[in-house]
N, C-alpha and C positions, 0 to 999 in steps of 0.2 A: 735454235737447238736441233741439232742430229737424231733421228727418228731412228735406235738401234734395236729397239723389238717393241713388239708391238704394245707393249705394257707403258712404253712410252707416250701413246696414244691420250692427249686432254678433249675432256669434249666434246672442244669446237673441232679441232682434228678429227672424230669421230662423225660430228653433225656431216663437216666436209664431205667424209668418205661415204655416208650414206646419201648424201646428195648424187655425189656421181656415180652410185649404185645403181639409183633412181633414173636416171638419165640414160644410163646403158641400158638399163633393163628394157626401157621404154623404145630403144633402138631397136633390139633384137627383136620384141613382142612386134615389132610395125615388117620386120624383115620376115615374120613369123608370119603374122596375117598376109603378106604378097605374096610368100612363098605355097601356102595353102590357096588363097584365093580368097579367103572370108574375113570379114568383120571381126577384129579381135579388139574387145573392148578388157582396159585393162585397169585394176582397181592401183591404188599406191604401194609397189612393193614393202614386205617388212624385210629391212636390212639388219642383219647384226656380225657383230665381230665377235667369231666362236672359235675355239679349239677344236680340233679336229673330232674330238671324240662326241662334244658337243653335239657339233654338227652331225656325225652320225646317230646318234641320240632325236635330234630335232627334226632329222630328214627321216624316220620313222623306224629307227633299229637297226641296227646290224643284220640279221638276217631278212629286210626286206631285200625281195628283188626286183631288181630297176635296169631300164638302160643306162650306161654311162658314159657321155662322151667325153674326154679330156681332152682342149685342142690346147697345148705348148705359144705362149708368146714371149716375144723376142724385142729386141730394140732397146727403147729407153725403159721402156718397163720389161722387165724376165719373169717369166713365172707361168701358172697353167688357168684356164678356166675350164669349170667342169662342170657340164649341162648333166642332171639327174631326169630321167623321161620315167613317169610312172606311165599305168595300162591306157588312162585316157588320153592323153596326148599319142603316145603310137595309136592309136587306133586310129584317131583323129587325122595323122598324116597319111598311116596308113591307108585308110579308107579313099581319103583325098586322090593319092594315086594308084592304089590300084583295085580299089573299089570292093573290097572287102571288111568286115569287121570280125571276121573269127580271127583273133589272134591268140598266138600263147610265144609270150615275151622269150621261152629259152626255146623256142625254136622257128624264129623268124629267117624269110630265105634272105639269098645275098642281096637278093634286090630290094627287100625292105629296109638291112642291114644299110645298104646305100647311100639309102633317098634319108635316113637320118642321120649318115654320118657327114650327108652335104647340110642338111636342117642345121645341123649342129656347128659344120662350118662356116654359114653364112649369119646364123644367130652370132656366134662369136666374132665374125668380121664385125658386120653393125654393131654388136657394144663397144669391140675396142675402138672402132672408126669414132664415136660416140665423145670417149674421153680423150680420143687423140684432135679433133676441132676445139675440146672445151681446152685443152692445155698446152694445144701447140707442139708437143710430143708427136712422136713417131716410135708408133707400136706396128706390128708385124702377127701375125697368128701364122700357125705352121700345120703340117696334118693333122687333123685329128686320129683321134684311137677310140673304137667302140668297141663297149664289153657290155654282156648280160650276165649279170652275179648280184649275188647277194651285197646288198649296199656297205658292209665292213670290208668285204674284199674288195671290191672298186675303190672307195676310201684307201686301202692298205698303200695303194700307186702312187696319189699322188701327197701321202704321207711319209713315202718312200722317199721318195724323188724330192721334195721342198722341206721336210722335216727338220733337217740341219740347218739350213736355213731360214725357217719361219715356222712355227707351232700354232698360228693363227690364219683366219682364212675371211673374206668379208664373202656369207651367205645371205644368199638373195631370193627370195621365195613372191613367184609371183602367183596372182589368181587372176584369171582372164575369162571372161562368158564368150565363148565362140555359138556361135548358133543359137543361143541361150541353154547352153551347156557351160558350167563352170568344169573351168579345167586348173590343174595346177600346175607349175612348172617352177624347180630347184635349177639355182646357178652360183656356182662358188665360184671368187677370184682369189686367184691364189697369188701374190706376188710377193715377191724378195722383202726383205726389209729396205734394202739400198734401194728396189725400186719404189715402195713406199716411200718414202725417203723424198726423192727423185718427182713424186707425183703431188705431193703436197706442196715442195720447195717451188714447181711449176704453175701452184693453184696463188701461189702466196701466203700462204697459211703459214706457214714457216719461214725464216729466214735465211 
């Protein structure tokens, strides 16, 4: 049976998709810990399948403000992932490279801008690289986009952009003790319904 919105979703379908939430997450978080230098130890992400509004709701309000990276993926799966960075994590990379911790998130220079909008690229390689070994698929990530704004207006992008296409999003919320510092880190996958579709049909879950 044809996976045409995500309401169509039964709960092995579901188990599925939080499995290879789990798997991806576990990729980035290890591209995380190289790309900083340190030990990132990482508990079992909680995955859910939320509406957008949900998910703004869950990720702490509409007017928190966060960084947001949204990197566009292409291929056999279409659609966006979107890294949420609260204050501890930039600090965290920040500090890493270039050794400070006074930050204030709406006014970071281009070079902190930078160094997280490649974190955010190579977090994103390693997940999709992740579920493109587990299914034999051929995913592609494209530039990312960083913005600091209040988490409803980051939201508004890529509700914009996928909305007509898909009203659901699989939210991935990790917890990780770096230095024995727990830190948190949000990552939304946002994909098509056809490429939903497409991802399960290549897990076997579907026929």
């Amino acid at each position: 049976m044809a996976i045409e919105k995500f309401e169509d979703l039964g709960a092995m379908e579901i188990d599925v998709l939080t499995e290879v939430g789990n798997i991806g997450a576990g990729n980035a978080m290890t591209a995380l810990s190289s790309m900083i230098g340190q030990m990132v130890d990482i508990e079992v992400p909680a995955v859910n399948i939320l509406g957008f509004q949900e998910a703004i709701d869950y990720a702490g309000g509409p007017e928190k403000t966060v960084v947001g990276i949204i990197v566009p993926i292409k291929d056999d799966i279409e659609g966006e992932i979107l890294f949420l960075l609260e204050n501890d994590i930039v600090e965290l990379v920040v500090s890493t490279f270039f050794g400070t911790t006074d930050i204030d998130l709406l006014n970071l220079s281009p070079e902190m801008t930078s160094a997280l909008t490649e974190l955010g690229n190579i977090m994103a390689a390693s997940y999709v690289n992740a579920i493109a070994e587990l299914t034999g698929m051929k995913i592609e990530v494209e530039i990312p986009m960083l913005s600091v704004d209040m988490l409803g207006a980051i939201m508004s992008v890529p509700a914009a952009q996928m909305g007509e296409l898909s009203d659901k999003l699989l939210y991935i919320d990790n917890l990780m003790l770096i230095d024995k510092v727990s830190v948190k880190s949000k990552m939304m996958l946002l994909p098509t319904v056809e490429s939903l579709d497409k991802l399960l049909r290549s897990l076997g879950v579907i026929a």
